[in-house]
Each structure stands twice: as C-alpha cells, then as structure tokens.
N, C-alpha and C positions, 0 to 999 in steps of 0.2 A: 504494500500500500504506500502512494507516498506519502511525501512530508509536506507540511501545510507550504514551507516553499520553493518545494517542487511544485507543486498544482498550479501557487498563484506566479511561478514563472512560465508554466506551460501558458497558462490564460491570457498571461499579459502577450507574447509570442504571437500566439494564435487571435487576438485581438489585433496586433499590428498586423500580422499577415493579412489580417479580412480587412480591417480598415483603408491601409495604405491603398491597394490597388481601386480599391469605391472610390478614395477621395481620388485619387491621380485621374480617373475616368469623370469624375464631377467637373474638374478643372478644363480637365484636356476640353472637353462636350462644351463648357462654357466660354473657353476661350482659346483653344488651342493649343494652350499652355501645357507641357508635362509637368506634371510636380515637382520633380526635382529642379524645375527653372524656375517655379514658383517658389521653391523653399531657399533658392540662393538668394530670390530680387527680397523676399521677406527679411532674412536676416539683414543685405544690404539695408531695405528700408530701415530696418529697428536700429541701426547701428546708426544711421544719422546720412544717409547714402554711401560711405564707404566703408574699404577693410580690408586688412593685411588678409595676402590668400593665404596663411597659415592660417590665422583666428576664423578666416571664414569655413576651412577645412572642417575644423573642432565644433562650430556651429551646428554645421549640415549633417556632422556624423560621415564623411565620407572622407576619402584617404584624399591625399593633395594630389595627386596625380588624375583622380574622379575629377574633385572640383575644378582643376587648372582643364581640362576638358570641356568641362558644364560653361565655365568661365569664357574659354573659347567658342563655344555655340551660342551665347548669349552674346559675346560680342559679334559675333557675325550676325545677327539675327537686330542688331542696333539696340539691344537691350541693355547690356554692357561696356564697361570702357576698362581696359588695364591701365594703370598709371605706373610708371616706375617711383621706385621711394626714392628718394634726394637723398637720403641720409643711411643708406643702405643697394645696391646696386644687385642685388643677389635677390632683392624680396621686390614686390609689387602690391601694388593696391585694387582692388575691385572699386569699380564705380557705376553706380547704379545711373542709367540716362532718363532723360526726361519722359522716353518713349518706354523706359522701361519701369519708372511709378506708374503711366501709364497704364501699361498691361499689370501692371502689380494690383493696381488697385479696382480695375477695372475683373480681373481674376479673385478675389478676397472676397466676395456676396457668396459665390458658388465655395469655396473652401472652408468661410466661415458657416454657411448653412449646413453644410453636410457633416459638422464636429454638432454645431447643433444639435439635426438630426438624430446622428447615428450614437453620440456619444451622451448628449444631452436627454434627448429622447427616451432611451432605459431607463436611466435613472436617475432619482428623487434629487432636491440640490443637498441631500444631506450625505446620500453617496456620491457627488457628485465633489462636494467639498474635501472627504474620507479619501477618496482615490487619488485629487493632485495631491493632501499633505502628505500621504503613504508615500505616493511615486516621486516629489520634491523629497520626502526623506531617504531615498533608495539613490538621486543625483548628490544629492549633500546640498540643494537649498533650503533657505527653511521658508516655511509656506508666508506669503503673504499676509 
C-alpha cells in the first residue's frame, strides 16, 4: 500500500499531466499561442518585461538550452528580443516586445479561464486555499 506521499505525488503528477496539455490546447484554440510561449512572455511580463536567460531558464522549469530555443522562436515570431548584457558578454537578456504583451495578454482570458475552470471549479476556496499553502510549502514559499 502506499505512503500518504507517494499517493499525493502520484496525484499531483497525474494532475499536471491532465492539466498541462487542456491548458496548452485552450491557448493554442484561442490564440495560437503554445504554452510554452505563453509561459516565457508570462514570466517576461511579471519580471517587468525582461530577464537574464539563466533566471528565465529556472522560471519556466526548462533547461537553458529548451528556453535559449523557445527564446529563438519567439524572436522570430517578433515576440521577443535578445539583448546582450553590457556588463557580462557570455549572458543575454530576454525582452518581451510590444507585439509580444500583445499576444501575452490578448492569450491570458483563455489561460486564466481554464485554471478557473479546471482547477477552481473542483474545489471549495477552502481547498483551494489548503493546496497552494501545501504546494508553496513543498517550493519553500511561504503562502501569501
């Protein structure tokens, strides 16, 4: 039999499995956008429109060589800009373009409904409250 967390990591797993791909297909449907381009111009947005491509690697959860990819499709795509650092010559900057808050925010109704939805929708705001301080105490923040 397992252990209480073995279960509640098989759950959370099997959660992201089913989630991620619904949401990727909400976005994609509503704006063309795949997720993972949404979740870099996100991060860009929250960070103030840029970011060192290391911090943004650790952001996304994806290795630098993932994001330095992602980074290149979105600047081809005119959603993105690399910037070299001034004070480092090895490292660069992402930069979110005007066309890419754009599609950033113009993608966010469809992303933000579907956490709604799918996430919101199950359950009570009292488990709803219980699952981010559990899951903020399992990253090492402490809940809001």
């Amino acid at each position: 039999m397992p252990s209480d967390a073995e279960r509640a990591w098989e759950a959370l797993l099997r959660a992201h499995a089913r989630l991620v791909p619904l949401f990727d297909r909400e976005v994609q449907q509503a704006t063309g956008l795949p997720l993972t381009w949404y979740d870099v111009l996100l991060e860009l947005h929250s960070a103030g429109g840029r970011m060192m491509m290391g911090q943004l690697a650790e952001r996304v959860v994806l290795s630098r060589t993932r994001v330095s990819r992602l980074v290149d499709e979105l600047a081809r795509a005119g959603l993105v800009a690399r910037e070299a650092n001034p004070a480092d010559g090895r490292s660069a900057f992402a930069v979110i373009t005007p066309e890419g808050v754009r599609r950033f925010r113009d993608a966010a109704p469809a992303y933000l409904g579907a956490i709604d939805r799918e996430v919101g929708g199950p359950l009570s705001r009292q488990e709803l409250r219980a699952l981010a301080t559990t899951l903020e105490k399992l990253v090492g923040r402490s809940a809001g």
